[in-house]
NUMI-639391 format. One record per residue: x, y, z of N, C-alpha, C, O in turn; residue in one letter. Coordinates in steps of 0.2 Angstrom, whole numbers, plus 5000, padded with zeros to 4 digits. Each point is the difference from the previous one (the first is absolute). Layout:
# residues N
XYZXYZXYZXYZA;...
//
This chain:
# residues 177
496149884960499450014997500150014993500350054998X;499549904998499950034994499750054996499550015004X;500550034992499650064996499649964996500049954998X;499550115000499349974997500450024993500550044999X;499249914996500350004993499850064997500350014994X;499550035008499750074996500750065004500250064998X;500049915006500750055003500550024995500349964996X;499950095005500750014997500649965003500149995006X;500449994989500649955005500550044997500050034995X;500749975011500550044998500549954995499949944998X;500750115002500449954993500049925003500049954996X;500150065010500649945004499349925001500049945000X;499650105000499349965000499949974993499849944999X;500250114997500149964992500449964997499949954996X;500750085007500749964997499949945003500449954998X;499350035006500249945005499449974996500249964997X;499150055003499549984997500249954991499949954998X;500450114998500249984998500649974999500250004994X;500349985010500649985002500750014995500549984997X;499050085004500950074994500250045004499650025005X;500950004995500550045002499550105000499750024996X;500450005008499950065001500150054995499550054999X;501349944998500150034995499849984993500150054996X;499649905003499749984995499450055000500150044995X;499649965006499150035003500450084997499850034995X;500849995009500050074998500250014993499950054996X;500549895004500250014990499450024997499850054998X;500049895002499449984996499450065000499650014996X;500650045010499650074999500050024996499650034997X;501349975001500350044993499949994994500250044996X;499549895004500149984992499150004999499850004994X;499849995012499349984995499650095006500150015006X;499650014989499750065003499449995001499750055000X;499949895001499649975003499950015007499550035003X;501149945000500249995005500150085005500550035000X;498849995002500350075004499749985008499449995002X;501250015002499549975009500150064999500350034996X;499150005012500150065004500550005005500049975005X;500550094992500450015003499950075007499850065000X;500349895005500050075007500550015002500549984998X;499450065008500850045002500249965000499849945002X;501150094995500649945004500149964993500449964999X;499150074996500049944994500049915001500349964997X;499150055009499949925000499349994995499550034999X;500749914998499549974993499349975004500149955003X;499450074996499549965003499549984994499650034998X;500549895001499549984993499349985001499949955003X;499650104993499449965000499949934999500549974998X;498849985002500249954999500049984989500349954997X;499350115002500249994992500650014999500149984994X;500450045010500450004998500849955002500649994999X;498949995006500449945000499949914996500549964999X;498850054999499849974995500250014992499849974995X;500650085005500250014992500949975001500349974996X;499950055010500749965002500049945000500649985000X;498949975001499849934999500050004992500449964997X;499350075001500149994993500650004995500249954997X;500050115004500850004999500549965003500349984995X;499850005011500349955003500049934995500449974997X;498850015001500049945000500050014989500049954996X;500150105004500349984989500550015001500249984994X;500350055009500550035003500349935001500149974995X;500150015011500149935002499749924998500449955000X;498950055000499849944999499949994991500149954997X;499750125000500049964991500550044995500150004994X;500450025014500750034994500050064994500350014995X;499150035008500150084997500350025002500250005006X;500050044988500750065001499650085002499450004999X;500750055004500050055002499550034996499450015001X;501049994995499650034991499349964999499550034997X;500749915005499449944997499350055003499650044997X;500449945009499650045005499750055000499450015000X;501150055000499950074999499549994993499550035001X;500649944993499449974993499350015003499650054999X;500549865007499450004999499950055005500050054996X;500049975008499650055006499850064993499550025000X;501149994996499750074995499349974997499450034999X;500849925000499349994996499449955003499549994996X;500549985012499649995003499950015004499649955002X;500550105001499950015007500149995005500049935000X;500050105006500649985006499449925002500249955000X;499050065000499849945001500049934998499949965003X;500250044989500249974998500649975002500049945000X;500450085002500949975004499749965006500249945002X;499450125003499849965006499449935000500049955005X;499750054989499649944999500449964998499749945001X;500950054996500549934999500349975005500249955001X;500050125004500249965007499449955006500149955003X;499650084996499349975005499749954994499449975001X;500950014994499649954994499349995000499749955001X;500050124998499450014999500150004992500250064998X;499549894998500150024992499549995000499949954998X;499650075003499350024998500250104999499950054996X;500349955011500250054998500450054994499850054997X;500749915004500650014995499950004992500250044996X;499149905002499950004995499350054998499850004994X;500050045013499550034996500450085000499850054996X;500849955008500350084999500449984992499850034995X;500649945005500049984993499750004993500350014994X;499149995007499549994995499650064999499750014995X;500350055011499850055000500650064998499950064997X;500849925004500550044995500249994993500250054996X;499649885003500249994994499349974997499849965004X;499950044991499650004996500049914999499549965000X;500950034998500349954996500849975003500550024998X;499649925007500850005000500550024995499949994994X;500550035006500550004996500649945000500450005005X;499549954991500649955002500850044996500050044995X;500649935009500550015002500150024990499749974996X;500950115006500250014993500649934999500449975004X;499550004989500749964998500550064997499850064999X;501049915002500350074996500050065003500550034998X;499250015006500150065000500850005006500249975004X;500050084994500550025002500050035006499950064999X;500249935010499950035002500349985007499949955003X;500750084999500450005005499949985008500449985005X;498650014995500050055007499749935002499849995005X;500249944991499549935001499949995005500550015004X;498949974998500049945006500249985001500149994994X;500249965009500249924999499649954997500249964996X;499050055006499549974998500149984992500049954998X;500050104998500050024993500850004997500550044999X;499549905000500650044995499950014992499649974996X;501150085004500149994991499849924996500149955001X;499550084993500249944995500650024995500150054997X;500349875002500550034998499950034992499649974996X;500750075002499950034992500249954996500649985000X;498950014996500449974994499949935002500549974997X;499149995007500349944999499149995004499750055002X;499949904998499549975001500249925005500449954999X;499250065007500049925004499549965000499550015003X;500449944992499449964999499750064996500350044996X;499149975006499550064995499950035005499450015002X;501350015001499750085007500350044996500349984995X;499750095006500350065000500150024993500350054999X;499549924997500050004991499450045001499850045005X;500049944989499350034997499849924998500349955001X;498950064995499749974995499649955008500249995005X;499249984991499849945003499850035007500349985005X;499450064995499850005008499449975004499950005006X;499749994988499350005002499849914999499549975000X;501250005000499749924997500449975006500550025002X;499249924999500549955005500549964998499849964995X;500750045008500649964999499849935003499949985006X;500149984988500249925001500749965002500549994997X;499449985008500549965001499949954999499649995004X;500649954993499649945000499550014999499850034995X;499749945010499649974999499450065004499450015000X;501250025004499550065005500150054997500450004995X;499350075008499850064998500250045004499949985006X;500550094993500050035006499650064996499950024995X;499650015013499550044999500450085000500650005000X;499050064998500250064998500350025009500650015002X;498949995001500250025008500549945002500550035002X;499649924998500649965003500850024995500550005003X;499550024990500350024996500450085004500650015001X;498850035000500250075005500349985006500350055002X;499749895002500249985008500849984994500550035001X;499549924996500749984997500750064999500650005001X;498950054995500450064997500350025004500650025001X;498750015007500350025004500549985005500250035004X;499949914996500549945004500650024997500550015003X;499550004992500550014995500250045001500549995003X;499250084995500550055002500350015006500450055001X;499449915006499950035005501049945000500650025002X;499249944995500749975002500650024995500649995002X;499150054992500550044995500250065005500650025000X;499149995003500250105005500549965006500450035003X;499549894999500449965006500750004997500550025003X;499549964990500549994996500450075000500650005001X;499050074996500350055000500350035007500450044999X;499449945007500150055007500749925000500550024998X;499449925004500649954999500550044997500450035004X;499749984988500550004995500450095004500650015000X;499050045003500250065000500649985006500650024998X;499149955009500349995004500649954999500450025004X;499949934992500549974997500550055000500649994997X;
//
């Protein structure tokens, strides 16, 4: 007999739903304080379903878009646990209205900033040096010609961010060497 979706599920029911280890689920107690099941005798975990929906969340920037711990724990400080569960069920209707009611305005990625804790998603720009016209200054607001074509200010943003994404491939590569 299956449980109705409004049920509580125990660890072993989560862990297997999302096909993680047990001990995983309890780390991850430790590191995100989002994450509190009710605990009953015996100290067994019983998770609401928000709150197994916030472990889909995390599971999936965690594993599927290569966030770091740190990364995570960011966004949850600064969007809330809903926020994380609307990227796993890809409701970005969602996503983009909890977004836009935290942040006034996006913030696009710092260039330069010094900051130990990156995503994967984001990496450093390197200091001191510019790739085509990314990670510099000047020229932000005009489009770059190539030939004969143009690239647009929003296709320019998808380029940059390819780039850093393969500049941080290059940095997580070069560590493990």
């Amino acid at each position: 007999m299956d449980k109705s979706p409004d049920a509580f599920r125990t660890i072993s029911e989560v862990a297997d739903e999302l096909d993680l280890p047990q001990h995983v689920l309890r780390f991850w107690e430790t590191r995100f304080q989002q994450i509190k099941p009710m605990k009953r005798g015996g100290g067994r975990r019983y998770y609401r379903p928000e709150d197994v929906d916030l472990l889909k969340g995390i599971r999936h920037l965690l594993y599927d878009h290569g966030y770091t711990i740190k990364g995570v724990q960011k966004l949850l400080k600064a969007n809330g646990n809903k926020f994380v569960a609307a990227i796993a069920s890809g409701d970005l209707a969602t996503v983009e209205a909890l977004a836009a009611s935290s942040n006034e305005e996006p913030q696009p990625p710092k260039v330069g900033v010094a900051e130990e804790d990156q995503i994967v998603g984001r990496a450093k720009a390197p200091a001191g040096r510019r790739f085509f016209s990314f990670g510099g200054g000047g020229g932000d607001d005009a489009e770059i010609s190539i030939g004969k074509a143009s690239v647009s200010k929003e296709d320019r943003a998808l380029l940059q961010e390819a780039l850093y994404d393969l500049l941080e491939c290059k940095r997580l590569l070069d560590q493990v060497r």
